[in-house]
C-alpha positions in Angstrom: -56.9 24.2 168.5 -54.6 26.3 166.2 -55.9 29.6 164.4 -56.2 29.8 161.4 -53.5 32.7 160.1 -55.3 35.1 158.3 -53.7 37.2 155.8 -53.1 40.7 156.4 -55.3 43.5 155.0 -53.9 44.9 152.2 -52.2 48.6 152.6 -53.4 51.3 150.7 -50.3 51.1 147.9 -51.1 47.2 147.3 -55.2 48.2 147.1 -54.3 51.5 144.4 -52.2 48.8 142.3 -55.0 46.4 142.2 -57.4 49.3 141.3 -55.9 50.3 139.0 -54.8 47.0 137.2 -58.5 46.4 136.6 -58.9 49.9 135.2 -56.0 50.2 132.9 -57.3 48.3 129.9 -59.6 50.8 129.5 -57.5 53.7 129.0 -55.7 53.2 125.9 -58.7 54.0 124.5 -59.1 57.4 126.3 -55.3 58.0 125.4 -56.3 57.9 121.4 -59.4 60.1 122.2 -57.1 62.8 123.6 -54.2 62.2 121.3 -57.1 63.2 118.3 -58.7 65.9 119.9 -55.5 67.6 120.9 -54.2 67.4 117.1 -57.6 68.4 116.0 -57.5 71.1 118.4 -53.6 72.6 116.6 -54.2 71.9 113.4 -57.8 74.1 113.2 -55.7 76.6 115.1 -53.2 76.7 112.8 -50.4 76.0 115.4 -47.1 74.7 114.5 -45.9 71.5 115.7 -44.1 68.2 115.5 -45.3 65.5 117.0 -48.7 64.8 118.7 -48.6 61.1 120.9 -50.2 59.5 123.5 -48.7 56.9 125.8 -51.2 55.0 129.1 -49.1 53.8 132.1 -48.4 50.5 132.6 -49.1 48.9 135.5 -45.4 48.4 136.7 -44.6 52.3 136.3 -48.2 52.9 138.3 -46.9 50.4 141.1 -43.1 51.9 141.0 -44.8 55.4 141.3 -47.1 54.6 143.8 -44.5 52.9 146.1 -42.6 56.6 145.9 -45.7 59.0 146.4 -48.7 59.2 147.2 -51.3 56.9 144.4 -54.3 59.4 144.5 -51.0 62.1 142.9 -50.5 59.7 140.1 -52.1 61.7 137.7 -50.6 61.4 135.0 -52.3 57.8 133.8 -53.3 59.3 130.3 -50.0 61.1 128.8 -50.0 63.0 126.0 -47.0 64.7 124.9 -46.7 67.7 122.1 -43.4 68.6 120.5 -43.1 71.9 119.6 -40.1 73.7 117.5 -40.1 76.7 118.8 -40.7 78.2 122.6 -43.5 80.7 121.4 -45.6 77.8 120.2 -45.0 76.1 123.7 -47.2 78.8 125.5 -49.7 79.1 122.7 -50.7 75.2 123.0 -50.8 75.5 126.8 -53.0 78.7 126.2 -55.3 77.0 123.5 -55.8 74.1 126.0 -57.2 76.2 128.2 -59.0 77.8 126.2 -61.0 74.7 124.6 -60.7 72.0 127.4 -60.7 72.5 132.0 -57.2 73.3 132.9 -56.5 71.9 137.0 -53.2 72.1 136.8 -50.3 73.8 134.7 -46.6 73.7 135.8 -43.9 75.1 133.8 -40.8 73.1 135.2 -38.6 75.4 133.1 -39.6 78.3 135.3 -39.2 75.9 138.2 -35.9 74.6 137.3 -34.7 78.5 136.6 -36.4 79.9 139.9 -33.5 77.7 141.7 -30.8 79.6 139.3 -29.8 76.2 137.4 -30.2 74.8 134.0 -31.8 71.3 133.6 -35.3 69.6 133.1 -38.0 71.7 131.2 -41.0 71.0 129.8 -44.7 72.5 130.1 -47.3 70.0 132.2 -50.8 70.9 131.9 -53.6 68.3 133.6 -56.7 68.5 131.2 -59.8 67.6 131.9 -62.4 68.1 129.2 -65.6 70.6 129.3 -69.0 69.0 130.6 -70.3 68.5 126.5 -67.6 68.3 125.2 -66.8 64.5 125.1 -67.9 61.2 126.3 -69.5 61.2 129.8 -66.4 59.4 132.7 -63.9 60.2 130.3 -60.6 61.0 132.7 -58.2 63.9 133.0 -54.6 63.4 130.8 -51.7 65.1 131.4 -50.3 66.9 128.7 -46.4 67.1 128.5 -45.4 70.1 126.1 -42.0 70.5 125.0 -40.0 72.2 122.3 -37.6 69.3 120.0 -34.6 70.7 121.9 -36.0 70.0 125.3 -37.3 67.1 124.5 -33.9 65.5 123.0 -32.6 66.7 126.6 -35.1 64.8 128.9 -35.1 62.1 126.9 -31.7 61.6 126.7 -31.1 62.3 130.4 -33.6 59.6 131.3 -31.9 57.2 129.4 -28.3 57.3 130.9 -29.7 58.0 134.3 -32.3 55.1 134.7 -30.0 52.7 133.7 -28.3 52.3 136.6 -25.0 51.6 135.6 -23.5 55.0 136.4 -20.2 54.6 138.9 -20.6 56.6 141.7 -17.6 58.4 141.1 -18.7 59.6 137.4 -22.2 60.9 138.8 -20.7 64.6 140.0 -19.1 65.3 136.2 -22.1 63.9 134.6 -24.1 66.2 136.2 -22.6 68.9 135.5 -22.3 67.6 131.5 -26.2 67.5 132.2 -26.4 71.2 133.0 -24.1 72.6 130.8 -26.3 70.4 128.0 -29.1 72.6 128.8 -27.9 75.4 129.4 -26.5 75.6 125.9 -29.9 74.1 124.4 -32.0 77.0 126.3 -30.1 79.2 124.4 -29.9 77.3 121.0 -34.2 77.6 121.9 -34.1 81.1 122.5 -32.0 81.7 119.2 -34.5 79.6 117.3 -37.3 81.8 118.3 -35.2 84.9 117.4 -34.5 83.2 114.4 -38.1 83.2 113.1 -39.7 86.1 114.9 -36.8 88.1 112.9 -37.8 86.3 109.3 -42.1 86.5 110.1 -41.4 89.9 110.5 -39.4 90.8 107.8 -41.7 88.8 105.2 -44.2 91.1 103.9 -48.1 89.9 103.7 -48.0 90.6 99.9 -44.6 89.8 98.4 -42.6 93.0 96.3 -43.8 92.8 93.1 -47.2 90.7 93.6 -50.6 91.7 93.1 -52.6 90.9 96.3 -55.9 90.4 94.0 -53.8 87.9 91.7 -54.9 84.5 92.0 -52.2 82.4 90.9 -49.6 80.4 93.2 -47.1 82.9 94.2 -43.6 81.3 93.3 -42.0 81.4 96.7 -45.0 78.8 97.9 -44.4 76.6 94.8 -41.0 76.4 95.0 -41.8 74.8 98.9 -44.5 73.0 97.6 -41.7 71.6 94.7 -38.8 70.3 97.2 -41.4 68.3 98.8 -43.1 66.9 95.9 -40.0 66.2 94.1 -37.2 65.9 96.6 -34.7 64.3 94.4 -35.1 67.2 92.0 -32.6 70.4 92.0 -33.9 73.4 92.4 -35.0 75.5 89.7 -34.5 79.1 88.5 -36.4 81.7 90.6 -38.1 83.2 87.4 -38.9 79.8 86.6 -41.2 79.1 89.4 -43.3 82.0 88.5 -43.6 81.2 85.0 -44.9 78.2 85.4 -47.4 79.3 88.1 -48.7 81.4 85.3 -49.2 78.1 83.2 -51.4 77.0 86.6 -53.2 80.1 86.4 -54.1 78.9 82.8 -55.0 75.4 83.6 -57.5 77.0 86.4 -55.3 75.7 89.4 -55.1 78.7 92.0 -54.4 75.9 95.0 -51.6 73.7 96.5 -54.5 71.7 97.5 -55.4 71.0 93.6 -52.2 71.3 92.2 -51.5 68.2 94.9 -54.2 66.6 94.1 -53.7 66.4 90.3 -50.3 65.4 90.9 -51.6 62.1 92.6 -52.7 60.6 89.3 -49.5 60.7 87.2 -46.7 58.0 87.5 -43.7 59.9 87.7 -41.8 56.8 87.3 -43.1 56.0 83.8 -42.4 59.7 82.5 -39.2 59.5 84.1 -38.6 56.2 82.3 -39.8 57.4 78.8 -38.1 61.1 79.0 -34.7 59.3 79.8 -33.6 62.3 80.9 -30.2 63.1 80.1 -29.8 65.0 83.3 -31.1 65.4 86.4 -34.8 67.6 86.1 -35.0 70.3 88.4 -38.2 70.4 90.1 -39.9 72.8 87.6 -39.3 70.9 84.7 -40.6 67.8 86.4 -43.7 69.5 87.2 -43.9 70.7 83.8 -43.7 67.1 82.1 -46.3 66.2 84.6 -48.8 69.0 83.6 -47.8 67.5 79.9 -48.5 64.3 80.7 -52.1 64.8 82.2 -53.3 67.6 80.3 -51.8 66.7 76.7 -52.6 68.9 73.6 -54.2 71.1 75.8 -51.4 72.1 77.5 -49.5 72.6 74.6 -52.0 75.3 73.3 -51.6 77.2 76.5 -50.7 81.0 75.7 -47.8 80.8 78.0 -46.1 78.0 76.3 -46.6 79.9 72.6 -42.4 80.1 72.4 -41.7 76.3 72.8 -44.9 74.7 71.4 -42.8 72.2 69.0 -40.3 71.2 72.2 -43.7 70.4 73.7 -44.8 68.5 71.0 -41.8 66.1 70.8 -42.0 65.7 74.5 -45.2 64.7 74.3 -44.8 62.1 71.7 -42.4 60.3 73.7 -44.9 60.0 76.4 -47.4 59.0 74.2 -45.5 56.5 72.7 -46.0 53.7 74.7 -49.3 51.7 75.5 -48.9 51.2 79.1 -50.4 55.0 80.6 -48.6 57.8 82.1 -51.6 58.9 84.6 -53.2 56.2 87.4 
């Protein structure tokens, strides 16, 4: 009588594949919980970023990964990655994660890649794991990728025209050595970026020449910002403009880029553009200024500041009154 063949017991690689195909629906999940901490985390501390995303490994990657290393090393199942713009703010994310959430490990491959004297792969990897009350109970470790926009345009880039694997041999040698001198030139395009802003935050005064640090209203250099995003098809306006009309703010009681913003959401810049016909393009202070017209009315009018022009005002604002269809939402 034949035996039956019996299959053979499954090696550990096989068994870690099959683990963790059962477990990976759970973790996108985990992914978006550490994607919104981790934001939450920069923006309460005020640092300066880019990008904030999460990404859970597939099963394929976790089989092609485990076939190369050890499975139980494959730690990187939750990924978040943090773009940064500057080096500075590199080190201070990897320093506030350890500061609010269990570092167990933190490799800067950019040190790594430099302690061998070459140029190449650098990013910051920091495996989190978060503080006993500070989350949901089995919640797992993520490893956090952080990177400045340079390196990250590097590594990505490299990945790309390496796993393809359509490279002739004979074109690998130069292509490295495009690679290197790539980074190389981006490590110091980073430092320079850094240099570039240390110099200008140190140079910028707290209290701007010329301002009162008790004064209330908007200063004009955080208008005029505030401006070129708000109306970004709009020129820019004169600098003594900017003031004056943060002046008129002061008047209307809005001390704020948070109220001045918010206000601004109820007017339909298309229908005062429409019934202005302007003539030529508004720079971005005189499209604020036909806003604060439009929602504000007679009122604004009478403001002391706008005593020299009050008749300009009032044909202005006859023409958007003079429709039936409303000019605020």
């Amino acid at each position: 009588m034949t035996d039956i063949e019996q299959p053979e017991p499954a090696g550990p690689v096989h068994s870690a594949v099959q683990a963790y195909a059962e477990l990976q629906p759970q973790l996108p999940e985990v992914t978006d919980f550490y994607v919104h901490l981790i934001t939450q985390l920069l923006d309460d501390a005020g640092i300066n970023y880019l990008s904030v995303t999460g990404r859970t490994k597939s099963v394929a990657s976790f089989a092609s990964k485990a076939n190369r290393t050890d499975p139980s090393a494959i730690t990187d199942q939750v990924g978040v990655r943090v773009i940064t713009y500057v080096l500075a703010d590199v080190a201070a994310v990897a320093d506030l994660l350890a500061d609010q959430m269990v570092v167990l490990d933190d490799r800067d491959m950019a040190l790594e890649t430099a302690s061998k004297g070459s140029f190449g792969y650098a990013s910051r990897h920091v495996l989190v794991d978060l503080k006993p009350t500070a989350g949901p109970a089995k919640i797992r470790p993520a490893s956090v990728q952080i990177r400045t926009v340079l390196q990250h345009a590097w590594a990505e880039f490299e990945h790309d025209i390496r796993y393809k694997g359509t490279i002739p041999q004979e074109y690998v040698p130069d292509l490295d050595r495009r690679f290197t001198l790539a980074a190389g030139l981006l490590e110091l395009a980073d430092r320079e970026f850094s240099e570039i802003r240390d110099r200008l935050q140190a140079a910028t005064p707290k209290h701007r020449d010329g301002e009162d640090p008790g004064d209330p209203r908007l200063s004009a250099q955080d208008l005029a910002a505030f401006l070129s995003g708000q109306y970004a098809d709009a020129g820019w306006s004169r600098t003594d403009h900017y003031a004056w009309i943060s002046g008129l703010l002061l008047e209307l009681g809005i001390t704020s880029l948070e109220e001045l913003a918010g206000l601004l959401t109820s007017v339909d810049s298309s229908v005062i553009n429409e019934r202005l016909a302007y003539k030529y393009p508004p720079g971005a202070v005189r499209r604020l200024d036909d806003a604060l017209l439009a929602v504000f009315g007679q009122q604004y009018v009478d403001l002391h500041g706008n005593g020299h022009r009050v008749e300009l005002l009032r044909t202005r604002l006859e023409k958007l009154r003079a429709e039936t269809e409303p000019v605020t939402e």
